[in-house]
N, C-alpha and C positions, 0 to 999 in steps of 0.2 A: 504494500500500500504506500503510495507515494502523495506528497502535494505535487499541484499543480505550477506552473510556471510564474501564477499570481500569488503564490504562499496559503492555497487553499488548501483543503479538503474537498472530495468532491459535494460531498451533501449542500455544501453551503453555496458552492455557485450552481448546480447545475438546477437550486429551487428560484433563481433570480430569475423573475420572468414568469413564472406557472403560476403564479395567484394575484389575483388581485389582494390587498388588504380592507380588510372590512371595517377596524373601528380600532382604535385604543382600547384594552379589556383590563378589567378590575378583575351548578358551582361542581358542580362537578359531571352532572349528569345533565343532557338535551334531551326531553321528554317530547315527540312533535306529535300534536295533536289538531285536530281539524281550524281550517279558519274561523276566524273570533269577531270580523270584521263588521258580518251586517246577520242577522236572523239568517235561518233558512226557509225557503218558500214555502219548499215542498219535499216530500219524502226519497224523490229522485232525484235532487240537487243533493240531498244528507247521502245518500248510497254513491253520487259521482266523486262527490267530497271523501269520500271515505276511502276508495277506489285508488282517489292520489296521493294519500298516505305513503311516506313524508315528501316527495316530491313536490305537489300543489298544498302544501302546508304553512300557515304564519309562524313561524316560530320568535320567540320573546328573543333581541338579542339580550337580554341580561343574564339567560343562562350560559351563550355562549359565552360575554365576558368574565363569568364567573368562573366556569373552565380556565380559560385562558390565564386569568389576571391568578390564579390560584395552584397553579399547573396538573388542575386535575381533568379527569378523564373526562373526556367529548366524545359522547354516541349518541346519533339521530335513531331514535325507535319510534315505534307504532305503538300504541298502547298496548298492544296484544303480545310485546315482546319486550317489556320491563320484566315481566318473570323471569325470563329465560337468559336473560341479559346476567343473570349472577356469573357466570362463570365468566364474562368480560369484564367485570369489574376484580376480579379474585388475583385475574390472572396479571391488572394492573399494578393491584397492591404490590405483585411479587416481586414484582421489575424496577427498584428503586431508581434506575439511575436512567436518563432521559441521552438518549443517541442523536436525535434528531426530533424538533419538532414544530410545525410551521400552522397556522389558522386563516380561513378567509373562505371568497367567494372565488369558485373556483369556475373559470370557463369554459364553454363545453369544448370537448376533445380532448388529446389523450396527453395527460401530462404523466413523467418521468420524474424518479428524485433519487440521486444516486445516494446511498449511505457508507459509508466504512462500518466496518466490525471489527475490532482485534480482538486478539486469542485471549483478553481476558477475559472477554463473553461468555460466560457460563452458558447463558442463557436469553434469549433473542426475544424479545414482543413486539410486532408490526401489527398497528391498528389503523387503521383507515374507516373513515365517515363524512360519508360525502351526499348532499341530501337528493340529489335526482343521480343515483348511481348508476352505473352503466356496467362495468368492471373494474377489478382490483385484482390487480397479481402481484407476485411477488416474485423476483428473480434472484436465483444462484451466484455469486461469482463468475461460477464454471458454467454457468446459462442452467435455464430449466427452474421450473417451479420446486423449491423442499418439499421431499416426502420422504417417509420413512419411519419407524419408530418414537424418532426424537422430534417428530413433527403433529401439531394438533390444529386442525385448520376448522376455526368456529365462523362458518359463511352463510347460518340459515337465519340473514338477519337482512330484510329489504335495502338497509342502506350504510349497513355496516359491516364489517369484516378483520376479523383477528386471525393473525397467525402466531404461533408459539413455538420454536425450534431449538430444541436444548442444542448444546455445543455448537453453535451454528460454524460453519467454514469461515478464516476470513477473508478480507477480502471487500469490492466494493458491491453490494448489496444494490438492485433494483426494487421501488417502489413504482409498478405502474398503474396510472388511475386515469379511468374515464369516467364522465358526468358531468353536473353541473351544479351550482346552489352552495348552499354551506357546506366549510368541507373543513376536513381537519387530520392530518398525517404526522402519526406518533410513532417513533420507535424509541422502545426503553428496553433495557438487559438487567439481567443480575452481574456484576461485576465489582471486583475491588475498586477499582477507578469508581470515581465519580465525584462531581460537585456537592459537598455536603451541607454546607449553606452560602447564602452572600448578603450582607448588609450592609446600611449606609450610612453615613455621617455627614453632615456639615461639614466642610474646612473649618477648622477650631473649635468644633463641637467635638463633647467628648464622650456621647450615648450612639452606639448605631441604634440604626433601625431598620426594620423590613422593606423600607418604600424610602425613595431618594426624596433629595430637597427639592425643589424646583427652580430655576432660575438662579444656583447658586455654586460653585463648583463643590464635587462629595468626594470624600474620600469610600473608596467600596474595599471591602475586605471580603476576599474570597478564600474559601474551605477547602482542600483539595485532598479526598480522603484516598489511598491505594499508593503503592509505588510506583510515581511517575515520574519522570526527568522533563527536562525542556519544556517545560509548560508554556506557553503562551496565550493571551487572550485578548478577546472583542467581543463588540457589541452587534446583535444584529437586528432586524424587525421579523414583525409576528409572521412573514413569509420568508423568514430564514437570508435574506437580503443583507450582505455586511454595512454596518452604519462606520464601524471605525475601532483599531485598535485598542487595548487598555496595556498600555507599560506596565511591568510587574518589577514592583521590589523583590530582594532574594525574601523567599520565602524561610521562615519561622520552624522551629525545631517539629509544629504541629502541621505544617502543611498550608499555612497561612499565606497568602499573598495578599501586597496592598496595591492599589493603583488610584489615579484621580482625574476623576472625568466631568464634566459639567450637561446635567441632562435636558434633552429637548421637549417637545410634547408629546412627540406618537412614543409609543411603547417600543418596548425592548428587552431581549433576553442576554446573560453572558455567556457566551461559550468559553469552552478552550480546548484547545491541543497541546500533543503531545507527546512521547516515548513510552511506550512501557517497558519495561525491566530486561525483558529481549532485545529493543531499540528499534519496535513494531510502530506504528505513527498509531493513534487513539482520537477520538474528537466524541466530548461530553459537551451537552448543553445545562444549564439550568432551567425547569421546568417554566415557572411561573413567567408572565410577562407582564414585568414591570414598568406602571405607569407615575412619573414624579409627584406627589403632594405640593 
């Protein structure tokens, strides 16, 4: 696994361009249920309505920013498939640590998001939710859809789709999605690596906090739990779009890094890359997408 000749990873440039952004997002779950807009007439307008579940659906965005702004799970269901929806939510709890994760309105035809995996991936979770879905696959390294044993593929769901793949190959991972509407593409793993928390401060303030200053420059202090080397980090938007580096001080006997950035208005998540303990390249996101107070 290699960066690219811009100092990427592929995940991060090849989402530039495949989503529109939908909003700055401040809860975990997208419940879509029939339009809310006007009465209905008659009993075959309620049975058409019903018909385009989630598709021709109003959804509240405050569920989505509550997802988003919170870095929890986004699935579009029907009512008829919150029941069954446990094992998509179990399977999120498992996968602490966030690979790749982007939000918005997605245009129709068929978008592409490359991901990396490295070998300290235990364990791999691709989630896709996209509200007029069309298809979702998932690609190999070596090409070809995961199967086998160590693969669990939850797809009886009208606009959503999880894949689960213990030990996955590394390597650069395809996420392919066609549709159209809201949409939302998550991949999380179990892994030593990961972002363990990040908060912020004032310059000369001496309390972080969970949510940046506004209009003020902050000092952010990043978590960095696993054996990594070369760390580096930035900032990017809710469509995984680079906004701009964050300098890192040497890092702390705990894994602590500091850096200082002055924040805008649209949202934003930190990533970073890295080495693992092989001298494999890695790239972690933090879940949540942070908008300034």
């Amino acid at each position: 696994m290699k960066f690219d000749a811009d100092g990427n990873l592929p995940a991060i440039k090849e989402a530039q361009g495949a989503m529109k952004i939908l909003a700055v997002a401040i809860a975990s779950v997208v419940f879509v249920g029939p339009p809310q807009s006007r009465p209905q007439q008659s009993g075959q307008q309620q049975s058409s309505t019903r018909a385009n579940w989630p598709c021709g659906a109003r959804i509240d965005p405050a569920y989505f920013f509550g997802a988003e702004g919170t870095g929890g799970q986004l699935l579009l269901l029907t009512p008829a498939e919150i029941v069954a929806s446990t094992d998509l939510s179990i399977a999120f709890d498992k996968h602490p640590e966030t690979i790749f994760r982007l939000g918005g309105t997605i245009n129709p035809g068929v978008h592409a998001f490359r991901v990396p995996i490295d070998a300290s991936v235990e364990s791999a979770m691709f989630s896709i939710s996209v509200q007029c879905l069309q298809s979702a696959e998932i690609v190999r390294p070596s090409g070809g859809p995961p199967t086998g044993d160590g693969v669990t593929d939850l797809s009886n769901f009208v606009a959503s789709r999880m894949v689960i793949v213990t030990r996955p190959e590394p390597g650069v991972w395809t996420v392919r999605v066609s549709g159209s509407g809201l949409a939302g593409v998550i991949v999380k793993a179990r892994s030593e690596i990961g972002i363990e928390s990040v908060e912020f401060a004032s310059v000369g303030g001496k309390t972080f906090a969970n949510l940046p200053v506004g209009g003020v420059e902050n000092v952010v202090r990043i978590h960095v739990g696993g054996r990594a080397t070369r760390i580096e980090a930035s900032l990017v938007d809710a469509i995984a779009k680079p906004i701009g580096t964050l300098p890192l001080d040497a890092a702390d006997a705990n894994g602590t890094y500091l850096s200082r950035f002055t924040p805008g208005a649209a949202g934003f998540r930190v990533t970073i890359t890295g080495q693992t303990e092989n001298g494999t390249a890695f790239q972690r996101m933090y879940g949540p997408l942070f908008t300034a107070r």
